[in-house]
N, C-alpha and C positions, 0 to 999 in steps of 0.2 A: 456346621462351622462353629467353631466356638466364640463366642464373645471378645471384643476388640476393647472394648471400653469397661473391662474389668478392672479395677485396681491392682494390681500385681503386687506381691509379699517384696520387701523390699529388703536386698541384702547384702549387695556387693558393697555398696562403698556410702550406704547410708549410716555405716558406722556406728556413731554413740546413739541418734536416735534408737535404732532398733536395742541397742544395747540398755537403757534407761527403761523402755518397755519390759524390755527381757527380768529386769532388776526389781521393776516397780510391779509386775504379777505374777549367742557363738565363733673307641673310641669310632651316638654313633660317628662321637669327633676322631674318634678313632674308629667308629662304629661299623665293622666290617665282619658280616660273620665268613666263616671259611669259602662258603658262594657266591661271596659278594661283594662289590666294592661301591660304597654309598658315593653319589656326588657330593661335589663340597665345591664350597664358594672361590674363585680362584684368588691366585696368587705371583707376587715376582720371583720367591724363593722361598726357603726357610731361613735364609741367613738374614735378609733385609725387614722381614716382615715383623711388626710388633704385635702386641698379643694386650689383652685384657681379662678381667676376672669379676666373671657372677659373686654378689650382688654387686650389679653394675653402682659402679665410685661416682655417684653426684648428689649436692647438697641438699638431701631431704630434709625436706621440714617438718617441725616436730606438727602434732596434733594439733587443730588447734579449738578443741572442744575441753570444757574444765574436765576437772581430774574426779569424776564423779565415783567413782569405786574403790580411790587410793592403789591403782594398779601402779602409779606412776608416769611423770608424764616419760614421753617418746616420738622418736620417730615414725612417721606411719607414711606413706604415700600405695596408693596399688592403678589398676585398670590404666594400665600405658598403653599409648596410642605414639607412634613415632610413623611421621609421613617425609617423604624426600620432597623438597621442593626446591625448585632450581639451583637443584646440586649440593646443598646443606640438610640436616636432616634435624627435624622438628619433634621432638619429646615433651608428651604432653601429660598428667596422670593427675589422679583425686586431689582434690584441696591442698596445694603449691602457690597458690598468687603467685602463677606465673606460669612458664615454662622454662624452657632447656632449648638449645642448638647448636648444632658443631658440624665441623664440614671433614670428623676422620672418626665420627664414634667413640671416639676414646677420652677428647677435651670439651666438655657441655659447659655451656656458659647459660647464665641461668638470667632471664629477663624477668624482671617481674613486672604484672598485671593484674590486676585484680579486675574479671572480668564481669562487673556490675550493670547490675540496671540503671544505666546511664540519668534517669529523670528523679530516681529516689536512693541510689547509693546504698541499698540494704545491703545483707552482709551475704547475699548469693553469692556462691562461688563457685569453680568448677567442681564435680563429682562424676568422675566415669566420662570424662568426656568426650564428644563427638568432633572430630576432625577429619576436613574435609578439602578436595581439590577439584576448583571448575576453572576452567581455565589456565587465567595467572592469577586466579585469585583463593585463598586456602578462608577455609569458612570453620569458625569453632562454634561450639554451641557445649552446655551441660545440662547433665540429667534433672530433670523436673515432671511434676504430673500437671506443674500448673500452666495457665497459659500468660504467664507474662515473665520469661526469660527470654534475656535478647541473643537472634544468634547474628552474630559477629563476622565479621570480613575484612581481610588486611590481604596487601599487594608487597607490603613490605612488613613482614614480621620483625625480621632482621634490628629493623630501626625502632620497632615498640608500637608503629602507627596501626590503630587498629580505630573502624567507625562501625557501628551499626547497621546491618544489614535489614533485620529485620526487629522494631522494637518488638513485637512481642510474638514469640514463635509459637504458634496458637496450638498446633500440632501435641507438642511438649511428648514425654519420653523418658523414661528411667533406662539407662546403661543406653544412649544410642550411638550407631554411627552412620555415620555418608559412603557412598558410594557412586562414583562417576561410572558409568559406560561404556564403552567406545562410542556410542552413535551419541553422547551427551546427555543422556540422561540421568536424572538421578535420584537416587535412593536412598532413604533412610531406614536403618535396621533398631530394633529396640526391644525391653524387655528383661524383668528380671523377678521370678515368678518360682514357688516350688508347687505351682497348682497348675498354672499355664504356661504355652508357649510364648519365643522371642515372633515378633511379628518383623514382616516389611511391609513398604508403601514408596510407590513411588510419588514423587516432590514437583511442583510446576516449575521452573527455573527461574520463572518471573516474579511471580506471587509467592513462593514456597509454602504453598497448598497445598495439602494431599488429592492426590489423583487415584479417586477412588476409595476403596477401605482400605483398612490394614490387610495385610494377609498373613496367617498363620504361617510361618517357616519352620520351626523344628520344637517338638517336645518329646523330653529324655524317654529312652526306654529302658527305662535301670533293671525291667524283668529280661530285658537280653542281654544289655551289653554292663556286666561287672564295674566296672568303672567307673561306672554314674550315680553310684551307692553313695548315700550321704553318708558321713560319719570317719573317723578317723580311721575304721577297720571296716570301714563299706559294708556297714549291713543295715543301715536304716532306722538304727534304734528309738534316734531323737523327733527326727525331722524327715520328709519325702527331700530329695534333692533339688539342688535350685539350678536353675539353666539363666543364664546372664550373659552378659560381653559378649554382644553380636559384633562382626566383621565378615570382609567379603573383599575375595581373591579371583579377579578371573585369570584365567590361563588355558592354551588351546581352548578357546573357546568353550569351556567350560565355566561353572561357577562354584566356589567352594568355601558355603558360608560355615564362621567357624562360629565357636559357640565357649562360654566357659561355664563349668562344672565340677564336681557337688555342691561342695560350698568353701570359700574363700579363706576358712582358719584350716582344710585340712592340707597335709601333706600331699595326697591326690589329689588335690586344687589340678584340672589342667583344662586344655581347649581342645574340644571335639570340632570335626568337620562335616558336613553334608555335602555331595557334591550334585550340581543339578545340570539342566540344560539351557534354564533359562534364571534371571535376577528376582524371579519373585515365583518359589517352588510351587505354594497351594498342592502340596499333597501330590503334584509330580511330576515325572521322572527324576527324582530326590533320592540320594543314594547312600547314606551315612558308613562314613568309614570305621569300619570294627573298632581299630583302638583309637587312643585319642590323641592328634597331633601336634600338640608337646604336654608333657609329661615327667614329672621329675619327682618322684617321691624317696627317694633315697637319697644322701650324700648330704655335704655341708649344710647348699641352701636347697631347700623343697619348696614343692610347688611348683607350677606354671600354667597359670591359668588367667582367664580375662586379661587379652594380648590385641596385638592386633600385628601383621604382617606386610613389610614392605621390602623393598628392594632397594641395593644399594648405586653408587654409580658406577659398578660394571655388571648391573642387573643382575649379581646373587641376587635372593631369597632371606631374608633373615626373617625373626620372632620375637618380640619382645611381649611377656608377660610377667603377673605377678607371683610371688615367691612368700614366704610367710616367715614369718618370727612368732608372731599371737602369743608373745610371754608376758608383755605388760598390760595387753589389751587382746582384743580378740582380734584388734584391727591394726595390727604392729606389722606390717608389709613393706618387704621390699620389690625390685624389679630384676629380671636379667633378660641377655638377650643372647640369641641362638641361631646357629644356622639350620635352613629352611631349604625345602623348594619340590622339586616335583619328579619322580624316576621316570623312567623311558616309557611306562603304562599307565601318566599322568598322576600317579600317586602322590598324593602331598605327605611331605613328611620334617619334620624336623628333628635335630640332632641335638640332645641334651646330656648323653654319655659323656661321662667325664665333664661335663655342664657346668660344676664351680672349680674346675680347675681352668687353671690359665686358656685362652684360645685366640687363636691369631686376627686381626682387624686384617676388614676389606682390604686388599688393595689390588692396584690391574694387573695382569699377568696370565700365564697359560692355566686352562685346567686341570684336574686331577690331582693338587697337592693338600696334602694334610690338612685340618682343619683348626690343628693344635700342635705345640711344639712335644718331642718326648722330655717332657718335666713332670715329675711325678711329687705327691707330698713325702717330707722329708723327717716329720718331725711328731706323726701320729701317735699321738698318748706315749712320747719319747718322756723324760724326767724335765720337770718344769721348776726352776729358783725364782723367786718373787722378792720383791722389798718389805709387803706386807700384805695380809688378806683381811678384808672386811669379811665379819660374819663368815655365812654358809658359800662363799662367792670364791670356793678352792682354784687354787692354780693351774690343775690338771683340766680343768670345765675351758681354758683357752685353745688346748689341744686335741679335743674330747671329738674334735668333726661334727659339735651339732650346735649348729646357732644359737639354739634355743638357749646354752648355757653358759656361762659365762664368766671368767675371776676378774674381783674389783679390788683394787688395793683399797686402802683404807681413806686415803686423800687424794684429790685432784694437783699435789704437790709438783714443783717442778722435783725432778730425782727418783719420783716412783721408776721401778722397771719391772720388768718381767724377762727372763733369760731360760731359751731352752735348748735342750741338748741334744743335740739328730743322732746321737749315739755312736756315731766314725765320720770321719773326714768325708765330705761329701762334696758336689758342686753343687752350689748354688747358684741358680738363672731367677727367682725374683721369691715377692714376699709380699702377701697380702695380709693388710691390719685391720680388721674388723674391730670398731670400738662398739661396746654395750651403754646403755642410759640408765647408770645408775645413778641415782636422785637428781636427774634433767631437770632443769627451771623454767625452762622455757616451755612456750605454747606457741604455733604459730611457726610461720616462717620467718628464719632469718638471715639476711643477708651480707653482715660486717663480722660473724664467729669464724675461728679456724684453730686448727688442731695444729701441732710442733712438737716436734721429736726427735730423737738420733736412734738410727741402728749403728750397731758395733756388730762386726765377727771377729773369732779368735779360734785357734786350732786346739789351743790347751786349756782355756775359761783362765787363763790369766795376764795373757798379752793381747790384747785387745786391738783392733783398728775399727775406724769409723767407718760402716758402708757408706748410709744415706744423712743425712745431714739434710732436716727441713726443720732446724732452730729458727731459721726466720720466712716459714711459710707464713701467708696469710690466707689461706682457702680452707674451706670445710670438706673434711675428707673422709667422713664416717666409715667408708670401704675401701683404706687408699691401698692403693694397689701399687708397686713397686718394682719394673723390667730391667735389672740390670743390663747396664751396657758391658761389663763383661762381666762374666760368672766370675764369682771365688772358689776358693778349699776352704770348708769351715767346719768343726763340728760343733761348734755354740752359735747362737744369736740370741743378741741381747737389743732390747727396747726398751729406749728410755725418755720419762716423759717429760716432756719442755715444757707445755701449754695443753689445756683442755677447753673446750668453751663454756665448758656447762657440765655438774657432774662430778663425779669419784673417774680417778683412771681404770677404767674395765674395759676389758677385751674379751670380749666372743670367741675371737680366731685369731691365732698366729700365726697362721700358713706358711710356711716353708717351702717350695717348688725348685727343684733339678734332678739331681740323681743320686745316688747314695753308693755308686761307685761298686756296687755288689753285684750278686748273681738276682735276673729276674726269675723270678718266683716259676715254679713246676706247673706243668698244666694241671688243671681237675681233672682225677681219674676215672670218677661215673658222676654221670647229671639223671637223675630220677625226676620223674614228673608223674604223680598220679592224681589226675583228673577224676572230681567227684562224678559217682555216676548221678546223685540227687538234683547237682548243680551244674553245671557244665560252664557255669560262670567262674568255677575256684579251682582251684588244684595245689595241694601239698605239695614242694620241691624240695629236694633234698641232694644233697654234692657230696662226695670224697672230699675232707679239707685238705689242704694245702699248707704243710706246717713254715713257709719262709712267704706265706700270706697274709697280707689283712683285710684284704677285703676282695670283693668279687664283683662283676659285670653280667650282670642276667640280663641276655636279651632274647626277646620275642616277636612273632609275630605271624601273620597269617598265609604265606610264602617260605620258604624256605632262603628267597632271595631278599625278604622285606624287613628281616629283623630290625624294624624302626622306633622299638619301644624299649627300655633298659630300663634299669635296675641298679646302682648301687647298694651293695649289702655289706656291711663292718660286722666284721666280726663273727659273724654267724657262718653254718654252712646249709641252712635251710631257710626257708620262705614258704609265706601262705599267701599264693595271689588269687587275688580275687576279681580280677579286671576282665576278663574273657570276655569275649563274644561268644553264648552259647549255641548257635549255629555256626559254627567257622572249626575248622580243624587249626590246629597252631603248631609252630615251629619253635626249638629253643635251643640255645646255646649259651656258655659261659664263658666266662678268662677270668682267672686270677690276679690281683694285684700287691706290689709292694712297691716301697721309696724307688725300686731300681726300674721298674720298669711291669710290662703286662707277660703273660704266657702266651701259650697258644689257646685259639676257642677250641673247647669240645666237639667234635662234627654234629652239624646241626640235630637233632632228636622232631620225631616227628610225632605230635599227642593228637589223637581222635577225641 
């Protein structure tokens, strides 16, 4: 058995520490292949239902560690934990002094707390933290190895009332979480290590004692399953892979502890599962799932990894994990969330296809309906006019589909804009505004800044009308996301800037969503997939492109009916994946995409 009271490498969301060490010696929302029709969380219609858009729209807080590298300060939050309690839903993640809750997903109001050691008020805060439900009562706790963090218990979060459960939670834990039972007991999971495994133990309910040791639950096997490869290109060059963000799902009676892996700045950030028979595996009947269930390395925002999964109130399935920026820092993280849940052979799976595009919120209604509206981007590397550009910070980098980049005008002036051209009369259904933190001042969270703006559209770029109009918002809306109540005809949109909080006017994204009024794009005429015989973890893929495309949906998996892993690819009509399972035969298929809409998928291809 391996050692319990190891120190483990510390790396999800210890952030600048490890970073200062480092210095001073890192659709299936539509997701359907030709065999298959995925479940998805129900619905009233498509006509009533509202939608949202990855990275989830709430007031992150900037870092609140000095700017020790001159990367700049920023926003950073990761390791979300969101639990339903009586009927509201609880959003918890790294170093926020505070939380989130909302009773529709979509409006998070944000409480803050700073949850201290009550006797000496030092500057512990939360980091990766543990959230928990016994009872009617919800139990927080954060990552530490020492033994004097307090964990915490409130009856009423809602209202901010929170006391002491336990002054010093002796146990302690890097990345843990809780888990209740059915018969009431409970568990705590933890662990974040690229030498060792994540551990359990079960908790006395009285004393919250360990009962017992830890027990070993899962360590990576990156020499089978592809995926778990550290590094940006999965091959282990730097570092062995880190296994962190323990959580745990029962359903029929099974248990399906998920786990997150390689490591937290890559794009393949995501969360593996293990499925057992019982809350504390010890090596068995433990079943680990080939790919990993959720997954997002392509498209706007990438990553999803150290999550945690809960249900809404008409008992979907959803996912909520971390997503990456890592331009300012390595720790520049944001969140999204996904539908989840389980196929008819208990398979867990979540749906990240089409992922930073729009997708419809919870609500009651029959099953089987879409999981997303058909709005497609409208305005992908379309001709970009500005008022002004700071530096290397071009205009085109708003359009460009990757976070990572970004155009800043030159001042945080009221009047900057940015106006871009979808290229023909198109409908517009919404519009998400990702602003970037060029020269941010702030540290820390805060809770009195907010952003203000006007969109205009116009059919010709010289008669102009006002869509949205929030010159006198007062909230922080770093990802504000924008659902028309009725679509337009536009072929310009322009943004323009009222107020900034902090910062140069820069935008990441200017997202465009509807239709573009055209012809959707031709299917792919041959899908190639040649699997290394060396490695059976990789395989070269290669497509027919699609000349009224830009981009593609590569999905896989190890069924022909399970295709629950995808792929967005711009641009390109090849890929080198490297994720496999190399004992598993696998299954694949594509679709094409552009502003109008998807194709058809290629008939599923079956690779030995």
């Amino acid at each position: 058995m391996i050692p319990a009271s190891v120190t483990p490498v510390k790396h999800s969301c210890v952030a600048i520490l490890s970073s200062v060490v480092l210095l001073l010696s890192f659709g299936l929302l539509t997701a359907t292949t030709n065999a298959q029709k995925l479940p998805s969380p129900s619905g009233e219609g498509l006509g009533v239902r509202r939608t949202y858009c990855n990275p989830i729209n709430v007031d992150y807080g900037y870092t609140p560690f000095p700017d020790f590298v001159h990367w700049g300060k920023h926003r950073a939050t990761a390791d979300p934990v969101i639990v339903n309690y009586k009927g509201d839903y609880y959003l918890f993640s790294t170093n926020q002094w505070g939380y989130w809750w909302s009773n529709d997903m979509l409006n998070w109001k944000f409480i803050s707390k700073k949850f201290l050691r009550p006797w000496n008020h030092t500057n512990d805060e939360l980091c990766a933290p543990a959230v928990g439900i016994i009872g009617d009562t919800m139990l927080v706790f954060g990552s530490t190895y020492t033994k004097n963090f307090t964990l915490w218990m409130s009856t009423n979060p809602k209202g901010n009332e929170w006391k002491p459960l336990v002054d010093s939670f002796e146990i302690g834990g890097w990345d843990p979480a809780f888990f209740t039972d059915d018969d009431g007991k409970l568990y705590m999971y933890n662990g974040s290590s690229n030498n060792y495994p994540v551990y359990g133990v079960e908790l006395d309910r009285k004393t919250f004692k360990p009962i017992g040791t830890r027990t070993p639950m899962y360590l990576l096997q990156d020499w089978r399953y592809g995926w778990q490869r550290f590094g940006e290109n999965m091959d282990n060059t730097f570092l062995d892979p880190f296994i962190e963000g323990s959580w745990m799902t029962k359903h029929n009676g099974k248990y399906y502890f998920q786990y997150g892996a390689p490591g937290t700045e890559m794009s393949g950030y995501a969360d593996g599962v293990v499925v057992g028979s019982k809350p504390l595996f010890d090596g068995i009947e433990s079943f680990p799932q080939s790919d990993p269930l959720s997954f997002k390395p392509g498209g706007f925002s990438r990553g999803a990894g150290h999550g945690s999964t809960f249900q809404d109130n008409q008992n979907n399935y959803w996912h909520i994990s971390t997503s990456i920026i890592c331009v300012k820092n390595t720790w520049e993280r944001r969140m999204g969330i996904w539908p989840a849940g389980f196929d008819k052979d208990d398979m867990m799976w979540c749906n990240t296809a089409f992922g930073d595009y729009p997708l419809y919120l919870p609500s009651p209604g029959g099953e089987g309906l879409e999981v997303r509206p058909n709005w497609y981007l409208l305005n992908y590397k379309k001709p970009v006019t500005v008022s002004s550009t700071l530096a290397e910070f071009n205009a085109n980098n708003a359009v460009d589909e990757n976070i990572k980049t970004y155009w800043s005008a030159k001042t945080a002036d009221k009047g900057e804009w940015i106006q871009s051209d979808l290229g023909n009369v198109s409908t517009v259904n919404a519009i998400q505004i990702n602003y970037a933190d060029q020269d941010a001042e702030f540290m820390g969270k805060q809770t009195d800044i907010y952003h203000q703006y006007k969109l205009y559209y116009s059919l010709d770029g010289k008669k102009w009308n006002v869509l949205v109009d929030k010159s006198n918002n007062k909230t922080d809306v770093p990802h504000d996301y924008v659902e028309l109540a009725n679509p337009v005809q536009a072929r310009f949109i322009k943004l323009e800037n009222i107020h900034m909080p902090t910062g140069k006017f820069a935008i990441s994204g200017l997202r465009v969503f509807g239709n573009g009024n055209g012809a959707k794009p031709n299917a792919v005429g041959e899908l190639i997939v040649l699997r290394t015989e060396k490695d059976k973890r990789s395989a070269y893929i290669k497509w027919q492109p699609v000349d009224n495309a830009f981009a593609y949906n590569l999905y896989y998996g190890t069924a022909p009916d399970k295709l629950y892993s995808c792929i967005m690819i711009y641009d390109f009509n090849d890929y080198w994946l490297k994720t496999m399972d190399s004992k598993k035969t696998y299954y694949f298929s594509i679709e094409a995409i552009n502003e109008n809409g998807v194709s058809a998928k290629t008939e599923v291809k079956k690779v030995e």
